[in-house]
C-alpha positions as CSV (number, residue, x, y, z in Angstrom):
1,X,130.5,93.7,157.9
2,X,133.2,93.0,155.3
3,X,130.9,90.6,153.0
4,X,128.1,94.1,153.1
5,X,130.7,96.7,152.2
6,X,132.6,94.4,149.3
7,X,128.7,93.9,148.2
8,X,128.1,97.4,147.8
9,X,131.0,98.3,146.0
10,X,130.1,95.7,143.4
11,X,127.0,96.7,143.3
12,X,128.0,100.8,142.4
13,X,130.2,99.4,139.9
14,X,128.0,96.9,138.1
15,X,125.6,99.9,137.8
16,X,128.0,102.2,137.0
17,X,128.7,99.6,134.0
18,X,125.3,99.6,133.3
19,X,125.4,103.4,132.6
20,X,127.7,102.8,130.2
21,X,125.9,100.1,127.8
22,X,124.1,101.1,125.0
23,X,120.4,102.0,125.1
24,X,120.6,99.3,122.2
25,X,121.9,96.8,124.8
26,X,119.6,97.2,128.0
27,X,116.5,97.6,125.8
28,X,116.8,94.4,124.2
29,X,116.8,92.7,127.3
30,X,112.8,93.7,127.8
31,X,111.6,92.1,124.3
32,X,112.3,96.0,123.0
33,X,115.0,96.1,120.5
34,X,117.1,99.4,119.3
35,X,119.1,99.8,116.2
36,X,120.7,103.2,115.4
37,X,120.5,104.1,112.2
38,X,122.4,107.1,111.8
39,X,123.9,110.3,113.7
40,X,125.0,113.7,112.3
41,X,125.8,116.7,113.4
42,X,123.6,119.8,112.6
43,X,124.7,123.2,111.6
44,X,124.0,124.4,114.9
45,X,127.1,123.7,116.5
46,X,126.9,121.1,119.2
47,X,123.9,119.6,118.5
48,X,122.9,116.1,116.7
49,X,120.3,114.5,114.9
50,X,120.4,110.7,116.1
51,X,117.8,107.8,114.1
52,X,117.2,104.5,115.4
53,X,114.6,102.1,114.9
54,X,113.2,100.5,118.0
55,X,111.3,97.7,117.7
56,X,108.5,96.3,120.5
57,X,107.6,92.3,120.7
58,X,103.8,92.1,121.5
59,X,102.5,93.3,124.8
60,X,106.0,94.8,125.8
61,X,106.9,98.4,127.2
62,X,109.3,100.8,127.8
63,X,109.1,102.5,130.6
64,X,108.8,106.1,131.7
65,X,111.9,108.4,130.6
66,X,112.6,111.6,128.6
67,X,115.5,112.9,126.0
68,X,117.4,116.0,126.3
69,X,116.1,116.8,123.2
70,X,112.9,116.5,121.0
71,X,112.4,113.0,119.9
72,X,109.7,112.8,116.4
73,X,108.1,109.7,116.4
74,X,107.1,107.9,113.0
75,X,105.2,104.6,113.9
76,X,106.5,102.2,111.2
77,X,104.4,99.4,111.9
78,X,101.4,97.9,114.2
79,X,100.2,100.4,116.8
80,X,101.9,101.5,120.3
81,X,100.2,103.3,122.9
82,X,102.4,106.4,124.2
83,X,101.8,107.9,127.7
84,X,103.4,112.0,128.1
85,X,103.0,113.3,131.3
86,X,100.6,115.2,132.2
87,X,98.9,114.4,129.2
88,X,95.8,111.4,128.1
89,X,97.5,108.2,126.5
90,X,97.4,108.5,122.8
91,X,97.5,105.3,120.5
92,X,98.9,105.5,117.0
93,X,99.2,103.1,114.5
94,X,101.2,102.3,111.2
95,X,101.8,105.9,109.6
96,X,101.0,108.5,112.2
97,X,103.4,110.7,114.4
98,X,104.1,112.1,117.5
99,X,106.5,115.1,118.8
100,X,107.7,114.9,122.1
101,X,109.3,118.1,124.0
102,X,112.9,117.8,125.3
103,X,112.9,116.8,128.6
104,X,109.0,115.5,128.3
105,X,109.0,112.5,130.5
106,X,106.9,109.8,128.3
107,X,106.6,105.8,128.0
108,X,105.4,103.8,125.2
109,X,103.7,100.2,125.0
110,X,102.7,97.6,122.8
111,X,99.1,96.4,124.1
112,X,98.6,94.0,120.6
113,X,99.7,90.2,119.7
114,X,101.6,91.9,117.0
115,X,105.1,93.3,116.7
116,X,105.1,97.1,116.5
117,X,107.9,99.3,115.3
118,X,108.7,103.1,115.5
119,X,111.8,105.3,113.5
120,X,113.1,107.6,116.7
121,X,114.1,110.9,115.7
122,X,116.4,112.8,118.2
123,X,117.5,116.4,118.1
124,X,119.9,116.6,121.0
125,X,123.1,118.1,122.5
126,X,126.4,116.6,121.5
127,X,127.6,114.5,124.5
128,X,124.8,114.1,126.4
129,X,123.0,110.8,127.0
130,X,120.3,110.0,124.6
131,X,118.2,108.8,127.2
132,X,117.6,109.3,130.9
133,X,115.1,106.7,132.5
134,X,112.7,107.7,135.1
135,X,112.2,105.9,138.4
């Protein structure tokens, strides 16, 4: 009984450590790789405009999850297939864009032998996370 409970204390705090790594961090671990490129506060007060740059190693995803505010995709390079719910998969490629709703729960994959790469643009509110994954 002892050796279960200890286990599942770990366990809350690993994953309560988990919540606290960057997006940057646990992406990179799925052959997805996120660098933030900038973060700035609007003139509305409390909210931000965060850019990153996420880049996707052939035939990799990211999995379902939404923003607490609108993302604007820019696909940089290759072509990535994105999935919104409740809506037909769309693929763009190199120079095409897509807005996504706050809250819109949505995934995006790489289907080619190519790398594929994508500027993130988030308007969200200060403090909140950036991301919120879907299970």
């Amino acid at each position: 009984m002892k050796t279960n409970k200890n286990f599942s204390i770990y366990t809350i705090v690993i994953l309560g450590l988990m919540a606290l790594l960057p997006t940057s961090v646990l992406a990179q671990q799925n052959g997805i790789t996120r660098i933030d490129l900038q973060k700035h506060d609007l003139s509305i007060p409390g909210i931000e405009s965060v850019q990153a740059r996420i880049d996707f190693d052939a035939h990799t995803a990211f999995g379902k999850h939404s923003h607490p505010g609108e993302e604007i995709i820019y696909v940089l390079e290759g072509s990535l297939e994105y999935q919104l719910e409740g809506e037909a998969p769309i693929t763009l490629k190199a120079g095409e864009v897509l807005f996504v709703p706050a809250g819109k729960v949505h995934s995006a994959k790489n289907n080619t032998n190519a790398k594929a790469s994508e500027l993130a643009t988030y308007i969200v509110e200060k403090g909140k996370p950036i991301l919120v994954m879907q299970k």
